[in-house]
PDB file of N, CA, C and O in Angstrom:
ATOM      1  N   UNK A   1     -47.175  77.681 154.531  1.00  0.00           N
ATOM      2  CA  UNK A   1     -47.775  78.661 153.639  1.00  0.00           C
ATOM      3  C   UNK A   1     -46.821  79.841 153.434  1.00  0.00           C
ATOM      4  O   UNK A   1     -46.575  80.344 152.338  1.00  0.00           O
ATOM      5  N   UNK A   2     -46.212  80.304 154.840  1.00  0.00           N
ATOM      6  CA  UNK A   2     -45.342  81.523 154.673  1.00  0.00           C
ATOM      7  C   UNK A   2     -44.160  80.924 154.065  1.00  0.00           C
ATOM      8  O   UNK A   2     -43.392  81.824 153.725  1.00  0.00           O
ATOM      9  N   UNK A   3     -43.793  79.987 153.844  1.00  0.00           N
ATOM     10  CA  UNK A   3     -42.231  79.262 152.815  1.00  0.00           C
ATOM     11  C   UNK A   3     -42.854  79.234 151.946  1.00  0.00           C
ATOM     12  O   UNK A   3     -42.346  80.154 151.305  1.00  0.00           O
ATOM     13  N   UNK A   4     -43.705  78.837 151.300  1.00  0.00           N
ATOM     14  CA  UNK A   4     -44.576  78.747 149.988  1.00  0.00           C
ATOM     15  C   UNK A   4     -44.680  79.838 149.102  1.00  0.00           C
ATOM     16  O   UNK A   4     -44.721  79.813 147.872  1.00  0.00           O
ATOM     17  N   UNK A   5     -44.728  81.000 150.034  1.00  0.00           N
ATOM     18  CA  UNK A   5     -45.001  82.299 149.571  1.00  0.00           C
ATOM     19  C   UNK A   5     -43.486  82.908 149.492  1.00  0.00           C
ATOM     20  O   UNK A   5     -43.419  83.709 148.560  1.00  0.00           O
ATOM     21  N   UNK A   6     -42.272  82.767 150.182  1.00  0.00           N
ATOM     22  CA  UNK A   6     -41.219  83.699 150.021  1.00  0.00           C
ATOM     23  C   UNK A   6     -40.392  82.718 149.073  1.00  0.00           C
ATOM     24  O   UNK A   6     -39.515  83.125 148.312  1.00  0.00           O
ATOM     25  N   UNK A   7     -40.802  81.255 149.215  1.00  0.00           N
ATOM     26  CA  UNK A   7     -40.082  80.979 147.426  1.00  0.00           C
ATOM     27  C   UNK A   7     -40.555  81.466 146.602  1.00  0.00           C
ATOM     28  O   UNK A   7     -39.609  81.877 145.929  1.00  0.00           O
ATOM     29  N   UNK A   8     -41.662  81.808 146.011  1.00  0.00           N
ATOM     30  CA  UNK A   8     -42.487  82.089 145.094  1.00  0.00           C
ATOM     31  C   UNK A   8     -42.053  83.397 144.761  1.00  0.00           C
ATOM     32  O   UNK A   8     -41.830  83.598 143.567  1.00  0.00           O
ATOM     33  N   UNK A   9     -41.853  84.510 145.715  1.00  0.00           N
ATOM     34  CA  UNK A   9     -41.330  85.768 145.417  1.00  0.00           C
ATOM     35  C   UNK A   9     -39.315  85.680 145.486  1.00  0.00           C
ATOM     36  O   UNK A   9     -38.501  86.563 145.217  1.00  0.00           O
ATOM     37  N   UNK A  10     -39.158  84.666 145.817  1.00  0.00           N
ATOM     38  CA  UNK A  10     -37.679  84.836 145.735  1.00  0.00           C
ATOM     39  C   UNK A  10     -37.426  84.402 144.075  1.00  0.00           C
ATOM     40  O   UNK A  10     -36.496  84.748 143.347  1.00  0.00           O
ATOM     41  N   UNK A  11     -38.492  83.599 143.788  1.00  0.00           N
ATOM     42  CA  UNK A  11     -38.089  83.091 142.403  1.00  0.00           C
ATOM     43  C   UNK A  11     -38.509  84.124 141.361  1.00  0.00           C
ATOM     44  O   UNK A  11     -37.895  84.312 140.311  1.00  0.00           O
ATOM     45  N   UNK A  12     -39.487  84.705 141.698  1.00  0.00           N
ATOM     46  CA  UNK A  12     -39.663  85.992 140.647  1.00  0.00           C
ATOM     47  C   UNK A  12     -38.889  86.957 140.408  1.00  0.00           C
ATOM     48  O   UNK A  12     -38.809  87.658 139.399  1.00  0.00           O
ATOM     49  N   UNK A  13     -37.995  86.998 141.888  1.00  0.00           N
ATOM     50  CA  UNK A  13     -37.117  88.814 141.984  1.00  0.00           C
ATOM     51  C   UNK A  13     -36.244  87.602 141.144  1.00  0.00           C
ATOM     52  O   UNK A  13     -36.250  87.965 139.968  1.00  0.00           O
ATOM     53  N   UNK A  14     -35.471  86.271 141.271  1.00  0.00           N
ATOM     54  CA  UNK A  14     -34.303  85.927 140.416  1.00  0.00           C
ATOM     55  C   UNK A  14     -34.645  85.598 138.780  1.00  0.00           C
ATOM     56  O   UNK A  14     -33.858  85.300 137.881  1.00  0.00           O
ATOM     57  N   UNK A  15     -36.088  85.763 138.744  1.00  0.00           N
ATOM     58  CA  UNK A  15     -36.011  85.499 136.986  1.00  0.00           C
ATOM     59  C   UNK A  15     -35.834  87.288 136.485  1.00  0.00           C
ATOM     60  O   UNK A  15     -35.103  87.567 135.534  1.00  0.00           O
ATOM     61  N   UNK A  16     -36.532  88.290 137.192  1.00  0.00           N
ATOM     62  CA  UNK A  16     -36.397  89.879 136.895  1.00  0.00           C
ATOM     63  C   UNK A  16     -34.996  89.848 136.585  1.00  0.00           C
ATOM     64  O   UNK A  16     -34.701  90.299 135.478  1.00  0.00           O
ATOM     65  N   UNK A  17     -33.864  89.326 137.467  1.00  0.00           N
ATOM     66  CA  UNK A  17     -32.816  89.756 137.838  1.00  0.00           C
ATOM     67  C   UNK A  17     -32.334  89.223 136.750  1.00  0.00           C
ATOM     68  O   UNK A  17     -31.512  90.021 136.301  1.00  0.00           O
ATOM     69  N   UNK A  18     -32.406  88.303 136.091  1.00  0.00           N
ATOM     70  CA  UNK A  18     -31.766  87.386 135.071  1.00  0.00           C
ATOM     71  C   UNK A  18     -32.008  88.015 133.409  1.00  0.00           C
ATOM     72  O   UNK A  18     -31.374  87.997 132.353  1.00  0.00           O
ATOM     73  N   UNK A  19     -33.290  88.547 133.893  1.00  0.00           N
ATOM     74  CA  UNK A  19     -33.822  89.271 132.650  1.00  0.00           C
ATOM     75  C   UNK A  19     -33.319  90.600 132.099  1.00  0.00           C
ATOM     76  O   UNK A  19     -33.249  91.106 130.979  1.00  0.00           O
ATOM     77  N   UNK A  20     -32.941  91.024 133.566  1.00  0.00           N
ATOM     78  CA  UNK A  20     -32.236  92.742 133.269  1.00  0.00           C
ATOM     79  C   UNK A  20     -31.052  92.255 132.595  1.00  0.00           C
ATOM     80  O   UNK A  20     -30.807  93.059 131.696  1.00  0.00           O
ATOM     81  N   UNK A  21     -30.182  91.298 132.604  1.00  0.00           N
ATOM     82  CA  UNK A  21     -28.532  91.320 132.471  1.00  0.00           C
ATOM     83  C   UNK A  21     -28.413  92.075 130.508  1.00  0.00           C
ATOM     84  O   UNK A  21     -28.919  91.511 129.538  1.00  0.00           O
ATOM     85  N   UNK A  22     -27.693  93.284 130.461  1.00  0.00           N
ATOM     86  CA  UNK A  22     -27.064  93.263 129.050  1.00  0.00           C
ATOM     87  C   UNK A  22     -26.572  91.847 128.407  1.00  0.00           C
ATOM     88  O   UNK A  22     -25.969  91.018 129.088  1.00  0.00           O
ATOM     89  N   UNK A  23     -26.879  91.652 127.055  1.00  0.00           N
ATOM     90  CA  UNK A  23     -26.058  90.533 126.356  1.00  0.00           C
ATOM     91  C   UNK A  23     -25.576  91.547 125.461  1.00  0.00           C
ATOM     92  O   UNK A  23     -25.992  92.629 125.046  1.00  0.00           O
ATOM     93  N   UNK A  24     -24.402  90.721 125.279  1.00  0.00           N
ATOM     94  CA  UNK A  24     -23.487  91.439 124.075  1.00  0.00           C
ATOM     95  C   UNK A  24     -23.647  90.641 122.801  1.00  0.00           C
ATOM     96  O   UNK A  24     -24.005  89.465 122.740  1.00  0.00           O
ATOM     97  N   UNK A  25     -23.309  91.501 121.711  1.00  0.00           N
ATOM     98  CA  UNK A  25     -23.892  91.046 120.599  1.00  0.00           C
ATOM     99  C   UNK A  25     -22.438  90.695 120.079  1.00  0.00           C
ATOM    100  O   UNK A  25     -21.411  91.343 120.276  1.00  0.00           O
ATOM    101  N   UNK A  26     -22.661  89.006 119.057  1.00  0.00           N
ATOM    102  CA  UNK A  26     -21.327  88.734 119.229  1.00  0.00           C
ATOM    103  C   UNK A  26     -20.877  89.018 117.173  1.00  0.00           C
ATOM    104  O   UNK A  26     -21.652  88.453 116.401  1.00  0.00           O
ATOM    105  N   UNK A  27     -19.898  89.704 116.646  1.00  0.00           N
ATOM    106  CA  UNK A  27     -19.403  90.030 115.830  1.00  0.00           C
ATOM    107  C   UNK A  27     -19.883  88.933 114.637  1.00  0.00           C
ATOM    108  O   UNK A  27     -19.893  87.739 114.937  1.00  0.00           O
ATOM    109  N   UNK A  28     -20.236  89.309 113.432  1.00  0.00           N
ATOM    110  CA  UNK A  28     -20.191  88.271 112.496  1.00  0.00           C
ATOM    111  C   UNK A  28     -18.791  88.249 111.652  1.00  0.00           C
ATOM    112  O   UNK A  28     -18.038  89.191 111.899  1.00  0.00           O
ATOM    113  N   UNK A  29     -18.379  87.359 110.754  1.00  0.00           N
ATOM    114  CA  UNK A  29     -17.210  86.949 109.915  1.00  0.00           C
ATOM    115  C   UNK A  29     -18.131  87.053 108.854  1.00  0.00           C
ATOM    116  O   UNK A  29     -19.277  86.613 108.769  1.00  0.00           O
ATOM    117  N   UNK A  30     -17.365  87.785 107.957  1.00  0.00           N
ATOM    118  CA  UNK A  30     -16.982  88.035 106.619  1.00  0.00           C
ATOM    119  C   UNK A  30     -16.678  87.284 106.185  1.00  0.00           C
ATOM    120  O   UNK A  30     -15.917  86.640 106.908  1.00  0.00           O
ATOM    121  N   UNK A  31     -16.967  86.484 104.382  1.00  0.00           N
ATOM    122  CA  UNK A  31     -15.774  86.201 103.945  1.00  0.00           C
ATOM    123  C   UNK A  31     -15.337  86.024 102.774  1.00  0.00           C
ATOM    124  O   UNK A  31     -16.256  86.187 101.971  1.00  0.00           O
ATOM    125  N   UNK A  32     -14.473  85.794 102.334  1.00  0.00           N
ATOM    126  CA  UNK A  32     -13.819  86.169 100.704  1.00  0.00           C
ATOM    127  C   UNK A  32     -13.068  85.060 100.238  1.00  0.00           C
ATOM    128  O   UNK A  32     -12.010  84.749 100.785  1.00  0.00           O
ATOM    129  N   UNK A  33     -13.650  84.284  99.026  1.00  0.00           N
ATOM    130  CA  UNK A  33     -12.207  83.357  98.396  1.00  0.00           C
ATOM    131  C   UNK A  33     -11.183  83.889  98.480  1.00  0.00           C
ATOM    132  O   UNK A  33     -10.920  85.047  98.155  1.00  0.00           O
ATOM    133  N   UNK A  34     -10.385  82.973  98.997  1.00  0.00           N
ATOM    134  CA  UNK A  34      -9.001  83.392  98.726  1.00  0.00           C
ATOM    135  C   UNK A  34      -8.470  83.776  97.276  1.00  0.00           C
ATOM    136  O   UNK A  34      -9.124  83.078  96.502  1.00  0.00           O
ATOM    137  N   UNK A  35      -7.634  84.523  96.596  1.00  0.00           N
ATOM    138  CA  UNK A  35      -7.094  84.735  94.991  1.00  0.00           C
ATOM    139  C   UNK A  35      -5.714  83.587  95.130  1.00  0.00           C
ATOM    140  O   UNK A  35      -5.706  82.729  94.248  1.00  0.00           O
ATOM    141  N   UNK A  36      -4.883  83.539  95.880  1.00  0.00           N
ATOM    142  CA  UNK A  36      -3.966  82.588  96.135  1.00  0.00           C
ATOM    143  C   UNK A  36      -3.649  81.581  96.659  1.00  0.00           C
ATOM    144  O   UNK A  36      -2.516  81.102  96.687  1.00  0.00           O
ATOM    145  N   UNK A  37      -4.809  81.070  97.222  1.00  0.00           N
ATOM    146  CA  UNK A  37      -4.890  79.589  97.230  1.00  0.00           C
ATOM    147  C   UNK A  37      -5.087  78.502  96.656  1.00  0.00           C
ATOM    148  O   UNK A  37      -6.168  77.930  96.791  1.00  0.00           O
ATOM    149  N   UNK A  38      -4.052  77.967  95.867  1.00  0.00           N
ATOM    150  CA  UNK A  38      -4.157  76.893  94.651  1.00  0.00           C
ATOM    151  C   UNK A  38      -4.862  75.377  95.481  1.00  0.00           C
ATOM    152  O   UNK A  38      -4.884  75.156  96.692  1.00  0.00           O
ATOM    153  N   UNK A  39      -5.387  74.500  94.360  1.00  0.00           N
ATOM    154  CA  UNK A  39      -5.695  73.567  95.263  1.00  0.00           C
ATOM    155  C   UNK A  39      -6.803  73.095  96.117  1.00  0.00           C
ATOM    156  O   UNK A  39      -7.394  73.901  96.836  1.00  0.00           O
ATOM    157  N   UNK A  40      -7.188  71.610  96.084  1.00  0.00           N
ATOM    158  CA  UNK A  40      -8.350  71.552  97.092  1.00  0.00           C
ATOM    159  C   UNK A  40      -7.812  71.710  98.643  1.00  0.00           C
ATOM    160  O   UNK A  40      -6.723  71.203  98.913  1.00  0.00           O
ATOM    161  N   UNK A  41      -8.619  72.465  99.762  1.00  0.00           N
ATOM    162  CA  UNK A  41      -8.449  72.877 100.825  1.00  0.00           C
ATOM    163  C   UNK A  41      -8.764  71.653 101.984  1.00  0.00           C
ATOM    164  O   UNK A  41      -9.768  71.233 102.559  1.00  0.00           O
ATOM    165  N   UNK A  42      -7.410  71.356 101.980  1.00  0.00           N
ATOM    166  CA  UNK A  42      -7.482  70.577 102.964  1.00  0.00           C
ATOM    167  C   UNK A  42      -7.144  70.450 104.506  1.00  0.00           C
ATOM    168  O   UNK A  42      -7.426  69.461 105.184  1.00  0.00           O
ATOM    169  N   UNK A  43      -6.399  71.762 105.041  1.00  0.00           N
ATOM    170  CA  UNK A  43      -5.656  71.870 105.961  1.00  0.00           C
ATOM    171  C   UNK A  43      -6.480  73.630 106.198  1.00  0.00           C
ATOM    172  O   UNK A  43      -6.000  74.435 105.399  1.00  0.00           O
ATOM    173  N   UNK A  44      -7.277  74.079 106.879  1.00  0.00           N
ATOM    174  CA  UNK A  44      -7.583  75.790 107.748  1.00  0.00           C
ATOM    175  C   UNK A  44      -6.455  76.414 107.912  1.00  0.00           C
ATOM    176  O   UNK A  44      -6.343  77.621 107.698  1.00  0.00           O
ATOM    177  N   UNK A  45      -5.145  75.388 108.456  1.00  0.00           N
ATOM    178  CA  UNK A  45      -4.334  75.800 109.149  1.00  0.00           C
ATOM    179  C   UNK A  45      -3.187  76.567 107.787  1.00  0.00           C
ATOM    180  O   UNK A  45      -2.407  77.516 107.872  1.00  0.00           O
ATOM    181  N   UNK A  46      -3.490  75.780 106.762  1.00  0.00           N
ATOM    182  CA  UNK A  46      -2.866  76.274 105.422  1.00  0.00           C
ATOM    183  C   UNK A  46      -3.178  77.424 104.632  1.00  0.00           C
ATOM    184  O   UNK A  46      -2.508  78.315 104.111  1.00  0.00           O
ATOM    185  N   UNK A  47      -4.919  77.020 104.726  1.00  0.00           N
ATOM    186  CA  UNK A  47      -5.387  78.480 104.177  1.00  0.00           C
ATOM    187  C   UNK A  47      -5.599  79.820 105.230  1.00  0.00           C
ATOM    188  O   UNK A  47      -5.957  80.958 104.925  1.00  0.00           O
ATOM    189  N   UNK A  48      -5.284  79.324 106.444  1.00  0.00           N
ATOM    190  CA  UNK A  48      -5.152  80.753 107.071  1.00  0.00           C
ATOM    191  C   UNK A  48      -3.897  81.317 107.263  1.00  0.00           C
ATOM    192  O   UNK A  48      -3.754  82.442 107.744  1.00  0.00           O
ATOM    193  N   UNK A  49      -2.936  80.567 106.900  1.00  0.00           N
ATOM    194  CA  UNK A  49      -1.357  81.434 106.047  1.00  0.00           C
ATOM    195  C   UNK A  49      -1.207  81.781 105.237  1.00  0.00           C
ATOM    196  O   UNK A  49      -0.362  82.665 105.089  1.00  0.00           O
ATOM    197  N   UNK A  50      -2.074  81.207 104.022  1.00  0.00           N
ATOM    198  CA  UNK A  50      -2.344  82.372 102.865  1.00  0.00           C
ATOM    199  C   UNK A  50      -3.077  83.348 103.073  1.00  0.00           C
ATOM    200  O   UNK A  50      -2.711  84.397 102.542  1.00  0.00           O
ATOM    201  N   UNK A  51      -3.873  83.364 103.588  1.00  0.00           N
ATOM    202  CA  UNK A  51      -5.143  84.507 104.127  1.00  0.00           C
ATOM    203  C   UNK A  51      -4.216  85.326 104.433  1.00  0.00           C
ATOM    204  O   UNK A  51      -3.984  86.245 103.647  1.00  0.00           O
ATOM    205  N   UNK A  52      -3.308  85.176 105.879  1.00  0.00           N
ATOM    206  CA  UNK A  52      -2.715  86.349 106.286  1.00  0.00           C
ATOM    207  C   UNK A  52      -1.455  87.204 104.936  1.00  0.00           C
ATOM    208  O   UNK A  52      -1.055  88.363 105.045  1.00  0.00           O
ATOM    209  N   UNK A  53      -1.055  86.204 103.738  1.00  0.00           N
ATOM    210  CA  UNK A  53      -0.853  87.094 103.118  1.00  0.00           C
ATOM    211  C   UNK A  53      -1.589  88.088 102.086  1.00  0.00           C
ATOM    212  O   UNK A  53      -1.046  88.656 101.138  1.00  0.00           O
ATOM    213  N   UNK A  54      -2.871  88.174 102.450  1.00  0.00           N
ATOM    214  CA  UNK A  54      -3.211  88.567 101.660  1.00  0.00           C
ATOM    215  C   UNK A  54      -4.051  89.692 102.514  1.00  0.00           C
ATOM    216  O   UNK A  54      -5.048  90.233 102.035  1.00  0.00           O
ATOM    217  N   UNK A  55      -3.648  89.933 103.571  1.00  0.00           N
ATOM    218  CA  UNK A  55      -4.343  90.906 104.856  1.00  0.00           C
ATOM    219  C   UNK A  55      -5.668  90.269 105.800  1.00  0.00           C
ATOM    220  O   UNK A  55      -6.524  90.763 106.534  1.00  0.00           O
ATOM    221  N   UNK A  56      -5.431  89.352 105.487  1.00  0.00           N
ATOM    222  CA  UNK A  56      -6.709  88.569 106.306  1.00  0.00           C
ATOM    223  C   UNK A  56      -6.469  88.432 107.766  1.00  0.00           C
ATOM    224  O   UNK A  56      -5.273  88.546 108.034  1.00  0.00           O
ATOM    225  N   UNK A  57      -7.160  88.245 108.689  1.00  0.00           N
ATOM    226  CA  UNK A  57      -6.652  87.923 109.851  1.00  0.00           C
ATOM    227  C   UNK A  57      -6.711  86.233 109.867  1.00  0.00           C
ATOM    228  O   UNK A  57      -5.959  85.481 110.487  1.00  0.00           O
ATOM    229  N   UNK A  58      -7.539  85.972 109.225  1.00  0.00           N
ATOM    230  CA  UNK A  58      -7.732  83.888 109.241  1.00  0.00           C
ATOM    231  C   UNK A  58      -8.050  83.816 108.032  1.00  0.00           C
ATOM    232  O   UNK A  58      -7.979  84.586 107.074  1.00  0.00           O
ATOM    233  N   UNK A  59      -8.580  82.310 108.273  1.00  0.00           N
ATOM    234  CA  UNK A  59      -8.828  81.604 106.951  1.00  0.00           C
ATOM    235  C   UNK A  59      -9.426  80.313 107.390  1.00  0.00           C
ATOM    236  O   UNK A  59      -9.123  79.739 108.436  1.00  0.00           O
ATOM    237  N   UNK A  60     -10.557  79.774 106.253  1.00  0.00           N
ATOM    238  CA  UNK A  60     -10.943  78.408 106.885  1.00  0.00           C
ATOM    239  C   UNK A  60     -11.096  77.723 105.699  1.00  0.00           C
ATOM    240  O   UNK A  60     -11.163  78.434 104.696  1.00  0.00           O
ATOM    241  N   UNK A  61     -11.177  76.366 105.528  1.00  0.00           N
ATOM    242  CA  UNK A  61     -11.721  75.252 104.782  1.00  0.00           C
ATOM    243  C   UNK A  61     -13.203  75.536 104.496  1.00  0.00           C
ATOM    244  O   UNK A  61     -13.896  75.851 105.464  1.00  0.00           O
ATOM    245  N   UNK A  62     -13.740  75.466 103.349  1.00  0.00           N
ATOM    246  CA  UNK A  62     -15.251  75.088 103.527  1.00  0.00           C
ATOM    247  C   UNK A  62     -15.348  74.644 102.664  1.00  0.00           C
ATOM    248  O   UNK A  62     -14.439  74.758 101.842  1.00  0.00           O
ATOM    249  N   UNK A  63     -16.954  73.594 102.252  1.00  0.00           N
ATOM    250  CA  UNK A  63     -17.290  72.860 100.801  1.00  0.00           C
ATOM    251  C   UNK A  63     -18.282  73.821 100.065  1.00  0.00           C
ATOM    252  O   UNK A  63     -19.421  74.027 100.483  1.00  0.00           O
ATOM    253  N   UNK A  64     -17.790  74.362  98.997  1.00  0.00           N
ATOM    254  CA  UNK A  64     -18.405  75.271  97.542  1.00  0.00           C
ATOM    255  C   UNK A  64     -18.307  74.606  96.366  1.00  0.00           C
ATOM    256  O   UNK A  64     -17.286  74.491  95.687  1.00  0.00           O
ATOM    257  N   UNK A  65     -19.926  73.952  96.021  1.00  0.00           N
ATOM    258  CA  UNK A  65     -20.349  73.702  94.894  1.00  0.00           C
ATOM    259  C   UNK A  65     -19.443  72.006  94.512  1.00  0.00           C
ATOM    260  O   UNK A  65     -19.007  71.562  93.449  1.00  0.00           O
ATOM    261  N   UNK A  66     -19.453  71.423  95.943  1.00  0.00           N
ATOM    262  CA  UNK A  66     -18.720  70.388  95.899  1.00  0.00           C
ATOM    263  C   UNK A  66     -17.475  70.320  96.018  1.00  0.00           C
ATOM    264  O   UNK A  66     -16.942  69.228  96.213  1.00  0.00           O
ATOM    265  N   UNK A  67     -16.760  71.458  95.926  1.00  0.00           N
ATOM    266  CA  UNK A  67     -14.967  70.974  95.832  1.00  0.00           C
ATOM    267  C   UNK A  67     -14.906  72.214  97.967  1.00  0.00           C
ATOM    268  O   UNK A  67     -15.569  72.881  98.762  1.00  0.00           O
ATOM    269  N   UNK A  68     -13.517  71.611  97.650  1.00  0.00           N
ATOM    270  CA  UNK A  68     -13.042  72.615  98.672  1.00  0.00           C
ATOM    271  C   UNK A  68     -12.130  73.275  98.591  1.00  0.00           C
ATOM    272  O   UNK A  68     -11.071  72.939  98.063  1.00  0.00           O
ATOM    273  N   UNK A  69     -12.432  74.608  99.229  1.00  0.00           N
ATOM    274  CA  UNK A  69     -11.964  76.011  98.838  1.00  0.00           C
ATOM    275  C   UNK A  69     -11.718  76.696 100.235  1.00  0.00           C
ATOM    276  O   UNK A  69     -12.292  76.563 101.316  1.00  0.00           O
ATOM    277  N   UNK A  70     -10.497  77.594  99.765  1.00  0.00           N
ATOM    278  CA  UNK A  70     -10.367  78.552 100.939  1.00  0.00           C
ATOM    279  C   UNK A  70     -10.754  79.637 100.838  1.00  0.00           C
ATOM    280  O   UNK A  70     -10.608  80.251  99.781  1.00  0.00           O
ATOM    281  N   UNK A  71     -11.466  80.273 102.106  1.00  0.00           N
ATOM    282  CA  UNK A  71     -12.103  81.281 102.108  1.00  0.00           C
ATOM    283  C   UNK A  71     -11.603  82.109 103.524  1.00  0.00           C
ATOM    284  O   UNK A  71     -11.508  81.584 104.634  1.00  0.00           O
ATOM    285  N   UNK A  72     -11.322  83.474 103.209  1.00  0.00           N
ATOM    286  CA  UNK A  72     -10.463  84.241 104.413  1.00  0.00           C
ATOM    287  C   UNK A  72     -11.539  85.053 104.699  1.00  0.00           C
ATOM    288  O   UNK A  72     -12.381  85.509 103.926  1.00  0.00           O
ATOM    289  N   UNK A  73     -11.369  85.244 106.425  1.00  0.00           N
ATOM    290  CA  UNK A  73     -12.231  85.574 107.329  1.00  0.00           C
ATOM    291  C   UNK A  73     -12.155  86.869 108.243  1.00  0.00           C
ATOM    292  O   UNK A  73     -11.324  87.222 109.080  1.00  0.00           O
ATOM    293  N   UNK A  74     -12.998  87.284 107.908  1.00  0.00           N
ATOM    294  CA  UNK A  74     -12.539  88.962 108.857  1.00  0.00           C
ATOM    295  C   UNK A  74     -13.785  89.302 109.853  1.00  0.00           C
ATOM    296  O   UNK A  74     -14.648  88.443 109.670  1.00  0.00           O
ATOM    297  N   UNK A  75     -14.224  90.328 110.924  1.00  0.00           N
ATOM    298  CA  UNK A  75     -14.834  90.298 111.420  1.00  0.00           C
ATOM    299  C   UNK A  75     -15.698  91.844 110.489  1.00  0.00           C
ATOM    300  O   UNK A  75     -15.096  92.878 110.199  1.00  0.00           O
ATOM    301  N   UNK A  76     -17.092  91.584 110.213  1.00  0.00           N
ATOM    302  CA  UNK A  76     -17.522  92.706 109.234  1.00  0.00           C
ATOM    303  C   UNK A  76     -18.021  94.045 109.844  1.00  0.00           C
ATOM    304  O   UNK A  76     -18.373  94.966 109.107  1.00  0.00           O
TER     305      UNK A  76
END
């Protein structure tokens, strides 16, 4: 009965404890067609070298309205 009872309160103080912790809130991405990326987007790794010329920090592939397009990514 007395083990019965100090799991029971050991498991409550560890869900409190779990409950206090801060979470951090994680950044969303922005993002913008690229103006200089000719072409269907086939390679991230392509359109996030145009991105950076154009002040972007990245760049990704995605499908818009059926074709694919590059779109550069910032944190907003």
């Amino acid at each position: 009965m007395t083990a019965s009872a100090l799991l029971l309160l050991f498991l409550l103080v560890a869900t409190e404890i779990g409950a206090t912790r801060t979470k951090v809130a994680e950044a969303r991405d922005c993002l913008s067609q690229s103006h200089k990326f000719k072409g269907a987007c086939l390679s991230s790794s392509n359109c996030a070298g145009v991105c950076r010329t154009e002040n972007f920090p990245d760049g990704e592939c995605h499908t818009h309205n059926f074709a694919r397009k590059c779109f550069c990514k910032r944190a907003c």
